[in-house]
Every structure is written in structure tokens, then in C-alpha cells.
N, C-alpha and C positions, 0 to 999 in steps of 0.2 A: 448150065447157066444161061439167063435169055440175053440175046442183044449181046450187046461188047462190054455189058457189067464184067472186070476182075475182083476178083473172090477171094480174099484170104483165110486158110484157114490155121488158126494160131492153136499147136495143137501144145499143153501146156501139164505138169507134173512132175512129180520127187521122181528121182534116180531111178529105175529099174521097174516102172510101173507099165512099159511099153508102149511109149511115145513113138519111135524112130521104126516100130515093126507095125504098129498103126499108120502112119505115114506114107510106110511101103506097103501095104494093103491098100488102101483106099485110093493111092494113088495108079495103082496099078504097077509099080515098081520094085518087084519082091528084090530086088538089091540093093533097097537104102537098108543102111545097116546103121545111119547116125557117121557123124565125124566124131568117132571115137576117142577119147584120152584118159588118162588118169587121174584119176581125182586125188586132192588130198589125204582121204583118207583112205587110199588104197583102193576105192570100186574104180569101175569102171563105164564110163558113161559119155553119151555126147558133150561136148566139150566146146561146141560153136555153132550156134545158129546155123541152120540150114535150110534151106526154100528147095522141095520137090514141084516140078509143074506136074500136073495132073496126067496121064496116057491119054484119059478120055476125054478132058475138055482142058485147052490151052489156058482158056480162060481160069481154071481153078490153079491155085498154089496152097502147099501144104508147109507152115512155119514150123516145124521141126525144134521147140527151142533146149538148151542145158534145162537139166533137172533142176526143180525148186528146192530149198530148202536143205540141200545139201553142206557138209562140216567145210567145203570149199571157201574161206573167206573171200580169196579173192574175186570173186562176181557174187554179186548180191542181187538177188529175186528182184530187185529196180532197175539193175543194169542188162539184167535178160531182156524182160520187155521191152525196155528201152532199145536196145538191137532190133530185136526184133521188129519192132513198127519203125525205124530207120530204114530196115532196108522193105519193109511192106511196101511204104509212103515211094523210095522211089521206083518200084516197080509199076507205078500209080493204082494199086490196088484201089476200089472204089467201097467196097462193102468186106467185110469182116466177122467169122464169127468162130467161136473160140471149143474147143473140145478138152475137157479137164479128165485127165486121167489119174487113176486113186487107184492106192494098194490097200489091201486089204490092214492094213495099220492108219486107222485116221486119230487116234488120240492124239498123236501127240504132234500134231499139224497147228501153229498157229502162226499169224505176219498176216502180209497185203494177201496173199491167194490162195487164202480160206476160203 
């Protein structure tokens, strides 16, 4: 990243499509594993936003968020974002750009992050 631009990268997708093992890849962290919890409906998935800084450039952060579209009522694909750019904003992230990960089931995908 040039100059003192910080970089977020909000990396965003349903349950199990491999957000948190993306994260730890690109970040150079092969031990982000996700803050792991239980889902309502029994899976198993990140369960609270998490920001990886980057190995190779300070300046980069990786947003890590809960799976979309999950049977989980209580957090709604509004209230993820939502987190998510609360703690982007006070990191003072300046620029932003988003990585959408998809399983190989997109039928049956519909809401705000189509």
C-alpha cells in the first residue's frame, strides 16, 4: 500500500464458504481460524467480527466478518456490516475494498448482499 493510505479489506460471505481461512492466507497468518461459535442452527462459524493486520504491510487489515445469511436470527446481514465499518472507521482506515466469497449453491441467495 503506497504512503500511510490504510486499507481495509472487508472480506464478506454465507457460513462455510472460507472467509476466516482466506484472511489467514492472504494475510500471512495461517492461525486465524475465525472467533469461532455456534450457530443456531447447529454449524459452526465465526461468530464476531475480526480485523487480521496484514504480516506484510501494517498498513493492510483484513475484516473477517460472521457468515451472511445464516438461520441465526439474532445478527442480521445489517448488523454485520454495521460492525464491521464501526470498528474499520475507528481504526481510521482511509480506503476500502471488499472480497465476496460464494459457495458453490448460489440459488438460493437473496437480501442486501446479492
Amino acid at each position: 500500500v503506497a504512503g500511510s493510505d490504510k486499507v481495509g479489506i472487508f472480506v464478506i460471505g454465507q457460513t462455510g464458504t472460507g472467509k476466516s481461512a482466506l484472511c489467514g492466507l492472504l494475510s500471512g497468518d495461517a492461525a486465524v481460524k475465525g472467533v469461532s461459535g455456534q450457530q443456531s442452527d447447529g454449524k459452526r462459524g465465526t461468530s464476531e467480527v475480526a480485523f487480521i493486520r496484514s504480516k506484510y504491510d501494517e498498513n493492510v487489515l483484513f475484516i473477517d466478518t460472521i457468515g451472511t445469511k445464516d438461520n441465526d436470527t439474532s445478527v442480521t446481514d445489517e448488523q454485520i456490516l454495521k460492525r464491521a465499518l464501526e470498528r474499520a472507521f475507528s481504526e481510521k482506515l482511509n480506503k476500502f475494498k471488499i472480497i465476496w466469497c460464494v459457495s458453490g449453491d448460489t440459488k438460493s441467495r437473496e437480501g442486501p448482499f446479492v
